[in-house]
C-alpha positions in Angstrom: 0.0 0.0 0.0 1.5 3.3 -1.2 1.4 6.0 1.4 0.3 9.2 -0.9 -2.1 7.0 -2.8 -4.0 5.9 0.6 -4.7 9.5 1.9 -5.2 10.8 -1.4 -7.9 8.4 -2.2 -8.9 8.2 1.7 -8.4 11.4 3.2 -8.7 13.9 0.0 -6.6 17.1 0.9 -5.3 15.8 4.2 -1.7 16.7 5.5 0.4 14.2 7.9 1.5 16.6 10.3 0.7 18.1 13.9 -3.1 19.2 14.2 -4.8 16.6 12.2 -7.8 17.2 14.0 -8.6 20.7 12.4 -7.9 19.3 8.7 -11.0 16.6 9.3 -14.3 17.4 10.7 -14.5 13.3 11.4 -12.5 13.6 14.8 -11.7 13.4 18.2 -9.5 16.1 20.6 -8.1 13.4 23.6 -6.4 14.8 26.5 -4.6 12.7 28.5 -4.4 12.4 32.6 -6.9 15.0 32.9 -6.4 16.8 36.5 -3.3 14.9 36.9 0.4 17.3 36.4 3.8 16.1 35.1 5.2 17.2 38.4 4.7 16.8 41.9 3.7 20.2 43.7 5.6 19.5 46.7 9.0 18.4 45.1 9.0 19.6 41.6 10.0 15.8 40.8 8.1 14.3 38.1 5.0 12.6 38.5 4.4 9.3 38.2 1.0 8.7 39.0 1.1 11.4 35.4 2.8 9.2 33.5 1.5 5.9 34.3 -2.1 7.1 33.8 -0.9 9.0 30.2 0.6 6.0 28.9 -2.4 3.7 30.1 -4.8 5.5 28.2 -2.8 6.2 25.4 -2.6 2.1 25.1 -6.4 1.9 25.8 -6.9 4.1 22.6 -4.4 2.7 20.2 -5.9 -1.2 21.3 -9.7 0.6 20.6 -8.6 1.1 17.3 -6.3 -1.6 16.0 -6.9 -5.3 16.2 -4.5 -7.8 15.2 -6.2 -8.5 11.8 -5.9 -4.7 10.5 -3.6 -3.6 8.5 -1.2 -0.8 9.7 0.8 2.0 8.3 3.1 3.5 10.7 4.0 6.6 9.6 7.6 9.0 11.2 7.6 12.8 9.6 11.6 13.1 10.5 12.6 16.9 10.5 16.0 17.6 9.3 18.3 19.9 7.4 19.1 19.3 3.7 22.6 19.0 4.0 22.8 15.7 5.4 26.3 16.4 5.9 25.6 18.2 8.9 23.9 15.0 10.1 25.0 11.9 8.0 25.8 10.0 10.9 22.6 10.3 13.3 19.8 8.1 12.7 16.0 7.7 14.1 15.2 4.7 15.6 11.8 4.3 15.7 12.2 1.3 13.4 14.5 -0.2 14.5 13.5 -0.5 18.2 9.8 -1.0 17.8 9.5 -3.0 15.1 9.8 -6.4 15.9 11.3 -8.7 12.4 14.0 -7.2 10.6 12.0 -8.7 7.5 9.1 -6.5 7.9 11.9 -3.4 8.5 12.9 -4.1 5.2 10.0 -2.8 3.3 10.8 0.6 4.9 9.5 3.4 2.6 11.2 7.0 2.5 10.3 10.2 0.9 11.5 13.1 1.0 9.0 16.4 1.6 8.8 20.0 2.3 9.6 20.8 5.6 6.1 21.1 7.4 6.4 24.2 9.8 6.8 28.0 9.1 10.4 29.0 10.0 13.0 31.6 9.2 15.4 29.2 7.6 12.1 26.3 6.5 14.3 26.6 2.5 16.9 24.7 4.4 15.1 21.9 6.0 12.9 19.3 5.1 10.8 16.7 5.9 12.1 12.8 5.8 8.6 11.0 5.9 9.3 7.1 6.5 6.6 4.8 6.6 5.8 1.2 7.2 3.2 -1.4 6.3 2.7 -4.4 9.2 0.5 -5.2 11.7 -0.3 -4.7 15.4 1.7 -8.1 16.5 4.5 -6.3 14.6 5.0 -2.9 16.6 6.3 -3.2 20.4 3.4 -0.7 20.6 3.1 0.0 24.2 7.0 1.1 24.4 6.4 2.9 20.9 3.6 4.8 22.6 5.7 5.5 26.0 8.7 7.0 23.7 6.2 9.1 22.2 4.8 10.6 25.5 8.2 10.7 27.3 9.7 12.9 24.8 9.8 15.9 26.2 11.2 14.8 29.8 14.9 13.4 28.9 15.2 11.2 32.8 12.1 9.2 31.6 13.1 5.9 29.2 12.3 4.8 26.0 12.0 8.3 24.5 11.9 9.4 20.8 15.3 10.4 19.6 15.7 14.3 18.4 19.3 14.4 16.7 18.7 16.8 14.1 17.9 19.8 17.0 14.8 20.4 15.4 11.2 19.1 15.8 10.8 15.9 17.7 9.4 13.1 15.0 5.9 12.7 14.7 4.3 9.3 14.2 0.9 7.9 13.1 -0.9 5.2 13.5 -2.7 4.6 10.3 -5.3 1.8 9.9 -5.9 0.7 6.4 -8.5 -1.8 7.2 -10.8 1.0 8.8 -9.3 4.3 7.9 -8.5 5.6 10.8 -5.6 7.6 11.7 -4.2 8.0 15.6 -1.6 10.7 16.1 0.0 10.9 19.8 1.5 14.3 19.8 2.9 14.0 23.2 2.2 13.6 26.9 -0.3 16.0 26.7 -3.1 13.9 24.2 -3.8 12.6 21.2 -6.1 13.1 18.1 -7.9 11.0 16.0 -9.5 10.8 12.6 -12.0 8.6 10.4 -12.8 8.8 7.1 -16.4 7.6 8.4 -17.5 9.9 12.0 -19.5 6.3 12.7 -16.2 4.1 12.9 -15.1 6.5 15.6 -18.3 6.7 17.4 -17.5 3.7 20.1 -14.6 5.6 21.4 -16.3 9.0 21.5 -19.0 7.2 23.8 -16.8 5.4 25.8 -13.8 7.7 26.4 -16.6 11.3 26.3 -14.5 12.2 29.7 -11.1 12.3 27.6 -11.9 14.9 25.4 -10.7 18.2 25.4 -12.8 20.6 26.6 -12.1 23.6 24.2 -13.2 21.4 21.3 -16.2 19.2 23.5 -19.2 21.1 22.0 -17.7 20.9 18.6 -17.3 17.1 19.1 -20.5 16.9 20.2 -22.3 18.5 17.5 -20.3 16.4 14.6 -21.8 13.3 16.5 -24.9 14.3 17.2 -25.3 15.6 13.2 -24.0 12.0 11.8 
């Protein structure tokens, strides 16, 4: 399955990058720990009880949407500068920690695209888009998904890898089977999209409490319209 021909063909105008959830009106805002802080008040140590709850329902999500029969892409936007001179040697890992068979790593797909975010010097960067058919048993998902959210607190392990000094990767789940895409930005929550608002509807019932609360009434409304 080609990458640009799935979304094209799926998700007509769409844009793999950070906010998917205001490119299609078929979606879901999560936050994640709601009421719960990276750090401890008392100690300014970081939180655990955080963490462990982020990562729990980060894995809740991801298992809601993926079964072991689906077909997966997993998608990294790596951001980097052109002159891979300046960073020949440094390499993202995402693949070759969390995917399990060195088979399936070898139908590893690179492109190479615009740089995705409005900077001063964007001309000399770009954007290294990698991406991955397989399947859930293939991904060590649950440490995937921990990387993901630990990225911005350097104690906490696994964690993405950010050699390029730039923007940490972003990486989507994307299932073929049912079109939907899940995109972890962080700690902080998660977004999902359908190309049908009635595949999603299961998890908007069941995780309603998740949601962020600046987007609840538009949420609502999609739902209740469909």
């Amino acid at each position: 399955m080609e990458l640009n021909e799935y979304i094209n063909i799926t998700f007509p105008g769409l844009v793999l990058k950070p906010s998917l959830y205001y490119q299609c009106n078929k979606s879901i805002n999560f936050v994640l720990a709601k009421g719960l802080y990276q750090f401890k008040v008392e100690t300014d140590e970081l939180n655990p009880d955080y963490f462990n709850t982020v990562y729990d329902q980060a894995t809740s999500l991801f298992n809601e949407l993926f079964s072991d029969e689906d077909k997966i892409l997993l998608v990294t936007n790596v951001y980097q500068y052109k002159d891979y001179r300046r960073s020949s040697k440094k390499k993202i890992k995402v693949y070759s920690h969390y995917i399990k068979n060195k088979d399936v790593r070898f139908h590893l797909k690179q492109e190479t695209l615009p740089y995705m975010f409005d900077e001063e010097e964007a001309d000399e960067m770009c954007t290294n888009q990698l991406s991955l058919e397989c399947r859930k048993q293939d991904i060590h998902y649950p440490l995937l998904i921990k990387a993901i959210c630990n990225q911005d607190f350097p104690p906490l392990k696994p964690r993405l890898h950010n050699p390029y000094g730039l923007y940490f990767p972003d990486v989507y789940f994307i299932n073929v089977t049912n079109n939907v895409i899940l995109y972890i930005y962080d700690d902080r929550g998660c977004e999902v999209i359908a190309s049908d608002i009635e595949t999603i509807r299961p998890l908007y019932e069941k995780y309603a409490d998740w949601m962020d609360e600046y987007c609840r009434e538009e949420i609502e409304q999609r739902f209740s319209e469909s």
